[in-house]
C-alpha positions as CSV (number, residue, x, y, z in Angstrom):
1,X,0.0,0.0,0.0
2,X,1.2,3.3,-0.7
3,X,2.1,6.0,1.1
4,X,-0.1,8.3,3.0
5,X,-1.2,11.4,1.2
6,X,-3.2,14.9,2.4
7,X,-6.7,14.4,3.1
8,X,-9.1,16.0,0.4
9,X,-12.2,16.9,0.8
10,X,-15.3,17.4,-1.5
11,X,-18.1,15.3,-2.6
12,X,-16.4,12.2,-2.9
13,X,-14.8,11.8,0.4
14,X,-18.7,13.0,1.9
15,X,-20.1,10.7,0.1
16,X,-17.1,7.8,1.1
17,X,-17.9,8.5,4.9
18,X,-21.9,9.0,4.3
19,X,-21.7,5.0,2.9
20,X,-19.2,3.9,5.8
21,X,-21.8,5.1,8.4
22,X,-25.0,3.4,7.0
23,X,-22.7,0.1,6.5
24,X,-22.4,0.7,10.2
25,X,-23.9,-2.2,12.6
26,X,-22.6,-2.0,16.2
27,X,-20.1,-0.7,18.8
28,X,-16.6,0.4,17.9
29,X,-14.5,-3.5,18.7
30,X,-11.7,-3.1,21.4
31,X,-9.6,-5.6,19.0
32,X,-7.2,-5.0,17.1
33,X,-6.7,-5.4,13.2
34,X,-4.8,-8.8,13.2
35,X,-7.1,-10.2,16.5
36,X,-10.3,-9.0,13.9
37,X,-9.0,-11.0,10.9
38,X,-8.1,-13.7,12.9
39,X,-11.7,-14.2,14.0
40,X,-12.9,-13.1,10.7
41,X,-15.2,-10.3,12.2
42,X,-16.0,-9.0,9.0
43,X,-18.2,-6.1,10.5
44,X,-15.7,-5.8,13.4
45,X,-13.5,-4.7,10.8
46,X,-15.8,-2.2,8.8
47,X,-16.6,-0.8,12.6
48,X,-13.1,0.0,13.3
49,X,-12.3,1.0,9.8
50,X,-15.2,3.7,10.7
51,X,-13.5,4.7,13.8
52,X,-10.2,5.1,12.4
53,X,-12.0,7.4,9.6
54,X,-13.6,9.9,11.8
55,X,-11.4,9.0,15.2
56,X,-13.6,7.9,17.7
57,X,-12.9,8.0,21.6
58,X,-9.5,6.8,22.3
59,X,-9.2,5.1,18.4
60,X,-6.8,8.2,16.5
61,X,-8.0,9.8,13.1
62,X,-6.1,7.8,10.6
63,X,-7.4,7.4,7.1
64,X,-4.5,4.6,6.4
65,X,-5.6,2.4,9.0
66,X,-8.9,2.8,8.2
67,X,-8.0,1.7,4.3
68,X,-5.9,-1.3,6.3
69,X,-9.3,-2.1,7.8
70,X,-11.2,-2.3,4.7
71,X,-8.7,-4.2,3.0
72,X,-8.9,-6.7,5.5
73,X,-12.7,-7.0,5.5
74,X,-12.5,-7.8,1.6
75,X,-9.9,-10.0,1.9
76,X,-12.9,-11.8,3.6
77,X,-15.3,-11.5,1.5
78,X,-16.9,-8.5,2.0
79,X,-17.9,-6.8,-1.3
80,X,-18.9,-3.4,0.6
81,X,-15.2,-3.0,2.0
82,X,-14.1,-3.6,-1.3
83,X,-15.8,-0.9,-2.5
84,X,-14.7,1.4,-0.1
85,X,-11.1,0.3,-1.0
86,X,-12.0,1.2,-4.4
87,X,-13.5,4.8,-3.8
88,X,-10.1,5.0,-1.4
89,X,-7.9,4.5,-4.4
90,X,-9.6,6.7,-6.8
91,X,-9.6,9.7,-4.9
92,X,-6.8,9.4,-2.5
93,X,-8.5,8.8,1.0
94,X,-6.2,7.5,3.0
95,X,-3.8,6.0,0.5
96,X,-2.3,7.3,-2.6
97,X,-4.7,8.0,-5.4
98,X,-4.5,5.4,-8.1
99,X,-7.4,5.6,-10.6
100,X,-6.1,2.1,-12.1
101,X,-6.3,0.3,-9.1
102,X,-9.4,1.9,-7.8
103,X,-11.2,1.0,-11.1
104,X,-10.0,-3.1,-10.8
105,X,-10.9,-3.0,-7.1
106,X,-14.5,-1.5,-7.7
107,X,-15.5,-3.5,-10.3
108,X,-14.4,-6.8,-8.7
109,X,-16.9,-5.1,-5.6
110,X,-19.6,-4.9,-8.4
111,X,-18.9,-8.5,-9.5
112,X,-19.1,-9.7,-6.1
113,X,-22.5,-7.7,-5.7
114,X,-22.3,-4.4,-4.3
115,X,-25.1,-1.7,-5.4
116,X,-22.5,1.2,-4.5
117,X,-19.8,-0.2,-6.7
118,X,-22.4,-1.2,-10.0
119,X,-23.2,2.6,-10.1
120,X,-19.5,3.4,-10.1
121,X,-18.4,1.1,-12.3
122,X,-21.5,2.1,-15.0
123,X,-20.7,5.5,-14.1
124,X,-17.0,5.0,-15.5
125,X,-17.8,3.8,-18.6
126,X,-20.4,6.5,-18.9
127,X,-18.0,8.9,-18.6
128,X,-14.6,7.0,-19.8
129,X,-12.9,7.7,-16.8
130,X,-10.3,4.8,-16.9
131,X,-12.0,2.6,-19.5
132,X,-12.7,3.8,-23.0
133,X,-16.5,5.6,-23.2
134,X,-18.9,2.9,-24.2
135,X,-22.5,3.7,-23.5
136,X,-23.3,0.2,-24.3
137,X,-21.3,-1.4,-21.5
138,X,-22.9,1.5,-19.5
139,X,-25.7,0.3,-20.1
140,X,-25.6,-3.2,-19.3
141,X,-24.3,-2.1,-15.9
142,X,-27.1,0.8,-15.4
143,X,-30.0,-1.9,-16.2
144,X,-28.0,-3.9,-13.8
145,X,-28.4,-1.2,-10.7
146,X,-32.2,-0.8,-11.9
147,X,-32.4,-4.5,-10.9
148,X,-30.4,-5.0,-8.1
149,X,-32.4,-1.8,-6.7
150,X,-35.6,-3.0,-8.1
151,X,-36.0,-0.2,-9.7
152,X,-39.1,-0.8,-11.7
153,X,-40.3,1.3,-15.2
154,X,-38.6,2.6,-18.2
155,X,-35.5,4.8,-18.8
156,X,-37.8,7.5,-20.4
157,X,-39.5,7.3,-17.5
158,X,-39.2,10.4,-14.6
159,X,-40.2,8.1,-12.0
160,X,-37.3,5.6,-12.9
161,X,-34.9,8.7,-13.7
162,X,-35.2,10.3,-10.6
163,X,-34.6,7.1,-8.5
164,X,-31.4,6.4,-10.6
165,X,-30.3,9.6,-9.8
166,X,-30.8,9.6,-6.2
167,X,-28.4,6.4,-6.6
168,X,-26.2,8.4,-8.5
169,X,-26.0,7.2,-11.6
170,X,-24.3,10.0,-13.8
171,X,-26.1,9.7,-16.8
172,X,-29.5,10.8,-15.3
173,X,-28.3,12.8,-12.5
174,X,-26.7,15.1,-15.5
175,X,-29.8,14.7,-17.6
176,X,-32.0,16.7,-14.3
177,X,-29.2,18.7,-13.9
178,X,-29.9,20.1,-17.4
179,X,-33.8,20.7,-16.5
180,X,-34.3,24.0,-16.1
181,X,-37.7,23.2,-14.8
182,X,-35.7,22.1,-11.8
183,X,-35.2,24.4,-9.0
184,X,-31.6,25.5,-9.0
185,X,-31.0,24.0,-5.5
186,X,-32.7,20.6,-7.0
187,X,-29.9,20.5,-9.7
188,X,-27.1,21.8,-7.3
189,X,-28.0,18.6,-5.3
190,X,-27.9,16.0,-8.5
191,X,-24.5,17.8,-9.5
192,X,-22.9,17.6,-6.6
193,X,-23.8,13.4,-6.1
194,X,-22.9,13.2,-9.5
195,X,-19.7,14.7,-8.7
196,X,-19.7,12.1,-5.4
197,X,-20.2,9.4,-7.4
198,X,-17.4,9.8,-10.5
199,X,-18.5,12.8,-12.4
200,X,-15.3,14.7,-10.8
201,X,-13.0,12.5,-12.7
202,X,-14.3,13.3,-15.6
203,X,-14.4,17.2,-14.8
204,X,-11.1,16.6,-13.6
205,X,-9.9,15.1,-17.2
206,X,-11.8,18.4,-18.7
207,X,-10.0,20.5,-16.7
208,X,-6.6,19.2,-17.4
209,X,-7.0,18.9,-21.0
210,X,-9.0,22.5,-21.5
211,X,-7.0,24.4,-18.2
212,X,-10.1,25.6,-17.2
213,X,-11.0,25.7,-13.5
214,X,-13.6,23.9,-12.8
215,X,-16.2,25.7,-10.2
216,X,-17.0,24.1,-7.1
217,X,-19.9,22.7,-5.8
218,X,-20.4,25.1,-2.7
219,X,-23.6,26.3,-1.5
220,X,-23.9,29.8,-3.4
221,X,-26.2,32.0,-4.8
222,X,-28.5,30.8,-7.1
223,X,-26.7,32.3,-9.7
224,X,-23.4,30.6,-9.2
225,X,-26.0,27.5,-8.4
226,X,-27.1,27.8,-12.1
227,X,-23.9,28.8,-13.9
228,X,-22.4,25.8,-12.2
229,X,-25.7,23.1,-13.5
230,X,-25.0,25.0,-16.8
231,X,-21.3,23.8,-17.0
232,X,-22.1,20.3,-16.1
233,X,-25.0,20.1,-19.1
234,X,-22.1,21.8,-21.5
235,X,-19.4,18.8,-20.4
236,X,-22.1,15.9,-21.3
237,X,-21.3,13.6,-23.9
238,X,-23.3,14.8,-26.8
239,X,-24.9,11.5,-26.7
240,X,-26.1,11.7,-22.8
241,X,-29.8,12.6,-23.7
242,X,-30.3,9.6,-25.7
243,X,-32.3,6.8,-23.7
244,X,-31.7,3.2,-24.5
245,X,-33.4,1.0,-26.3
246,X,-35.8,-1.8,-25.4
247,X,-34.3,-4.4,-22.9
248,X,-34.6,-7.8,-24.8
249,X,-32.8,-10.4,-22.4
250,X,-31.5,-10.1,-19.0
251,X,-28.2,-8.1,-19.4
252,X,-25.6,-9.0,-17.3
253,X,-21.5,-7.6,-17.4
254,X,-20.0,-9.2,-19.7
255,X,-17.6,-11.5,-17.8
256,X,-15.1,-11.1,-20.6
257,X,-14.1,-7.9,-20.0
258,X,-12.2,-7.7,-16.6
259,X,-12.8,-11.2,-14.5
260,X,-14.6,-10.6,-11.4
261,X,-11.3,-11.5,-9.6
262,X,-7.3,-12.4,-11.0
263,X,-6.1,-15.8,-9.0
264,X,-4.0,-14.3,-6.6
265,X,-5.9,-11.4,-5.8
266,X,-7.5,-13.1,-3.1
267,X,-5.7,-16.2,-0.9
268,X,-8.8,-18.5,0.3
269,X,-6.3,-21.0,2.0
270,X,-9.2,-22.8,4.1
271,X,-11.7,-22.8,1.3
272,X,-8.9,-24.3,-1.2
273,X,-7.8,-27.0,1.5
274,X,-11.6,-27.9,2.2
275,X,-12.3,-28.4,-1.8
276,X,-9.1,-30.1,-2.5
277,X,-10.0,-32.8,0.1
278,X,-13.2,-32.7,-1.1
279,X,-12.3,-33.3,-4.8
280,X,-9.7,-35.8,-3.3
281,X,-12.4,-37.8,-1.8
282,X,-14.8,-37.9,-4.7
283,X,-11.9,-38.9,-6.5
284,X,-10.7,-42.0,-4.6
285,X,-14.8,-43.1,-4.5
286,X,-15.0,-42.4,-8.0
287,X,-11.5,-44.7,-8.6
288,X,-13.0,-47.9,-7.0
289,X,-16.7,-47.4,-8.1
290,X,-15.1,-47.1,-11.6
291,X,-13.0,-50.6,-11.1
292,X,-15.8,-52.3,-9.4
293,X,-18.3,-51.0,-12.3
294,X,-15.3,-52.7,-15.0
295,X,-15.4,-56.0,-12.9
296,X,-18.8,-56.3,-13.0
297,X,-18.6,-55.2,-16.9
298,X,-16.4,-58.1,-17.6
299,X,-18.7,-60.6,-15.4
300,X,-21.6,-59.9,-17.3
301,X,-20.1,-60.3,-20.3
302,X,-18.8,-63.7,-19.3
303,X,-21.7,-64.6,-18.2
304,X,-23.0,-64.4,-21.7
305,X,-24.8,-60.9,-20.9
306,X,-22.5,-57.7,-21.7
307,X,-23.7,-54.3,-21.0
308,X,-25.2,-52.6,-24.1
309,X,-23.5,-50.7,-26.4
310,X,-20.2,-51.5,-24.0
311,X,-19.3,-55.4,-25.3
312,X,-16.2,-56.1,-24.5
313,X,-14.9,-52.3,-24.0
314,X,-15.1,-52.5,-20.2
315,X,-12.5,-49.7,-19.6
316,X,-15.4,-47.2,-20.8
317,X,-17.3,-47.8,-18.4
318,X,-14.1,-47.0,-16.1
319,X,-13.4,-44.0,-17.6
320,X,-17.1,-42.6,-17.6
321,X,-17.5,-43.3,-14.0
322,X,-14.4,-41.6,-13.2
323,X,-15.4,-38.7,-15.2
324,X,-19.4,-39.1,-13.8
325,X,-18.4,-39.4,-10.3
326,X,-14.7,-38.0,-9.6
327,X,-14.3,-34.6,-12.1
328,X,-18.0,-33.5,-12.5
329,X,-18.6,-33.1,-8.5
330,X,-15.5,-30.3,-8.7
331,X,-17.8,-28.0,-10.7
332,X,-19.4,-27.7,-7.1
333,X,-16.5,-26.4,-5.4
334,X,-14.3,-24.7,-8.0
335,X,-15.2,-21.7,-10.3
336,X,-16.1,-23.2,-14.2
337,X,-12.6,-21.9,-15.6
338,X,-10.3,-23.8,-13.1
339,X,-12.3,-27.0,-13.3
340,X,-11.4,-26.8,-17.2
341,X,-8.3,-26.2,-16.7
342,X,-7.3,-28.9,-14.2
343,X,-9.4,-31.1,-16.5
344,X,-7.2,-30.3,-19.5
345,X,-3.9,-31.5,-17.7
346,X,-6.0,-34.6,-16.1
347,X,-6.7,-35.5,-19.6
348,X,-3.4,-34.8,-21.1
349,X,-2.0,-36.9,-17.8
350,X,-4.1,-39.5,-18.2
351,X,-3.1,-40.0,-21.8
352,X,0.7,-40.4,-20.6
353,X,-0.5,-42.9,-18.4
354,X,-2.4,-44.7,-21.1
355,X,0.3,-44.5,-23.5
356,X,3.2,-45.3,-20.8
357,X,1.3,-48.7,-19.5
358,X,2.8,-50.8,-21.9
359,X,6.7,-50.1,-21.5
360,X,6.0,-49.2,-17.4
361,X,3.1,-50.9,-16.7
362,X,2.8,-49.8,-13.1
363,X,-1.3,-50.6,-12.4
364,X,-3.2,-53.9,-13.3
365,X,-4.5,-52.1,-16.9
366,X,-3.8,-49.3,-18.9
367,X,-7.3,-47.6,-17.6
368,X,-6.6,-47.9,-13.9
369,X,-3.0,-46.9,-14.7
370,X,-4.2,-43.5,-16.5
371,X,-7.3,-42.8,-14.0
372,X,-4.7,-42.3,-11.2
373,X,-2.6,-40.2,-13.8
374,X,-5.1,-37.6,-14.8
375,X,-7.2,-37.6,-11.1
376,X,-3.6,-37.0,-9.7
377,X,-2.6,-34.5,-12.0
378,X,-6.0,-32.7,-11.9
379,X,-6.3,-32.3,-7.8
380,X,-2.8,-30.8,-7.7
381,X,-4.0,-28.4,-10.5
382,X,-7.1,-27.9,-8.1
383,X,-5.4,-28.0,-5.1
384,X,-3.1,-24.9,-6.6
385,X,-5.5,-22.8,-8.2
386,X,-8.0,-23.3,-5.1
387,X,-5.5,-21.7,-2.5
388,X,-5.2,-19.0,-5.1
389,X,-8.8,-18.3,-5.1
390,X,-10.3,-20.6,-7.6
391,X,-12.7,-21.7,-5.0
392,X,-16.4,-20.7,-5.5
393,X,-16.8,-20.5,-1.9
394,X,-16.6,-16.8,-0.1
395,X,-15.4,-16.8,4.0
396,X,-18.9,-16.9,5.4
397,X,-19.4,-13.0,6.4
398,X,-20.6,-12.8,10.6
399,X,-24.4,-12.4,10.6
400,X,-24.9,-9.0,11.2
401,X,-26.2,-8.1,14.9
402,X,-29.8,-6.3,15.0
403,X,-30.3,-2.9,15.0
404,X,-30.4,-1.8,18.9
């Protein structure tokens, strides 16, 4: 983590600690970081985060510690620490302001399903503030906010447009701010959360690129209320006022893009153990189910009654138990990509072992012999990629105590 920088203030960093307090649950914990992570007190963490933000009682003001905090929390799973990570990065609170890293860490918060971190991340391509501008991809992720908030009706709709404002969605907190039917303190208010939300980026880029200052977003008179709503409607994309069309299927990210989260990014050492050993078990069953399934294969055939379709081709019935029963149960613990992956080498080890059987010959058959090849090969593939995060399993959050 980077050095410590100023503290700004503005919008964003309102905004930042008006989010931290409603994700707020109960009293500040008397543990520290390490004793917190250690008992994976997820809200324990946000709470002192919080503390260290605004200093509370005999916990210092320290906007580093706070980021430390937050880190920790989405380390263990919590997508709404991994937001504030990501609004910490992209304007500098508490940490050095990296708009890279801020933009990686709040879309994996999206991904994992916070509301906060959807409207940012539509919000940046709206604007192309670290991605390129695509009002498509905005889109996607804008209809995406309008469902996770239940946000019912059509874009053209004011109903709908006002409650994607109030979330903050640039594109239609710009669009009032251009009504001039609005009172001027009405659009002030949609400017400002605009602003809060990502839109200062982009008036930052303006400003750096056309050297002029950019007014602030004080209360003022009504006149410097309304020359500042007039600035924002000039620094719209052209496009901004056009509504999209039709929704035709669910629209969802496209996963392509940026994956929700690199292996590496997040070490799930318990959740990778407790899959490999559960892959390794399903394995072993699958291994003898497979040989007993071949032995009764061959019986019935000597018996004068062979399987359909199967004849005298008993190791296929091996092979599709082992697949059946020992690779298809991983698809339950491991994400979709990593169960391909270690299915790949299985295959590719399982060939060798095929292949090898009759110079080495070190099982009864050449299909026992490259079962244990390719389920070997394939659980240390799991086992590796699962430590790294390739689990599908999240560290189960702390129920959050009631409201007192």
């Amino acid at each position: 983590m980077s050095a410590r920088p100023s503290e700004k203030t503005g919008p964003a960093e309102e905004a930042f600690d008006e989010a931290l307090q409603e994700s707020r649950t109960a009293a500040v914990p008397t543990q520290s970081i390490d004793e917190l992570v250690a008992n994976e007190d997820v809200n324990g963490l946000i709470e002192l985060g919080a503390a260290y933000r605004a200093g509370a009682g005999t916990i210092p003001k320290d906007a580093f510690k706070a980021v430390e905090c937050f880190e920790a929390a989405s380390r263990l799973g919590s997508e709404e620490a991994e937001y504030f990570v990501g609004v910490a990065f992209m304007n500098g609170l508490g940490v050095g302001r990296d708009v890279a890293q801020g933009a990686t860490r709040l879309r994996s918060a999206a991904q994992r399903g916070s509301l906060r971190a959807k409207v940012y991340v539509a919000n940046l391509y709206e604007m192309g503030v670290h991605y390129a501008t695509d009002r498509d991809k905005a889109d996607v992720w804008y209809r995406n906010v309008a469902r996770a908030a239940e946000v019912e009706g059509e874009p053209t709709d004011h109903a709908y447009v006002m409650r994607m404002a109030e979330l903050g969605c640039v594109r239609y907190c710009l669009e009032l701010v251009s009504d001039e039917a609005l009172p001027t303190k009405d659009r002030a208010f949609y400017l400002k959360k605009a602003k809060a939300m990502g839109y200062g980026h982009r008036l930052a880029q303006v400003k750096r690129t056309s050297a002029v200052p950019e007014e602030p977003v004080e209360e003022a008179p009504e006149a410097a209320e309304a020359a500042e709503a007039s600035e924002a409607d000039a620094a719209k994309p052209t496009e901004a006022a056009a509504k999209p069309g039709p929704k035709t299927k669910e629209d969802e990210p496209e996963a392509d893009d940026e994956p929700a989260a690199e292996l590496g990014a997040q070490w799930t050492f318990a959740a990778g153990l407790g899959a490999f050993l559960a892959s390794v078990f399903f394995g072993v069953s699958a291994f003898y189910a497979g040989w007993l399934a071949s032995e009764g294969s061959r019986a019935l055939a000597a018996a004068g009654r062979p399987l359909p379709g199967i004849g005298s081709m008993h190791d296929l019935v091996f092979g599709a138990v082992l697949i059946v029963f020992g690779v298809l149960p991983a698809m339950a613990s491991y994400r979709p990509k990593v169960v391909g992956i270690g299915a790949l080498v299985g295959a590719a080890a399982a060939a060798g072992g095929w292949f090898l059987h009759p110079s080495q010959p070190l099982l009864w058959s050449p299909a026992a012999q490259a079962g244990v090849f390719g389920l070997g090969a394939m659980g240390l593939v799991l086992l590796f990629l699962g430590l790294l995060g390739g689990t599908r399993a999240r560290v189960r959050r702390p129920a959050r105590p009631a409201a007192k």
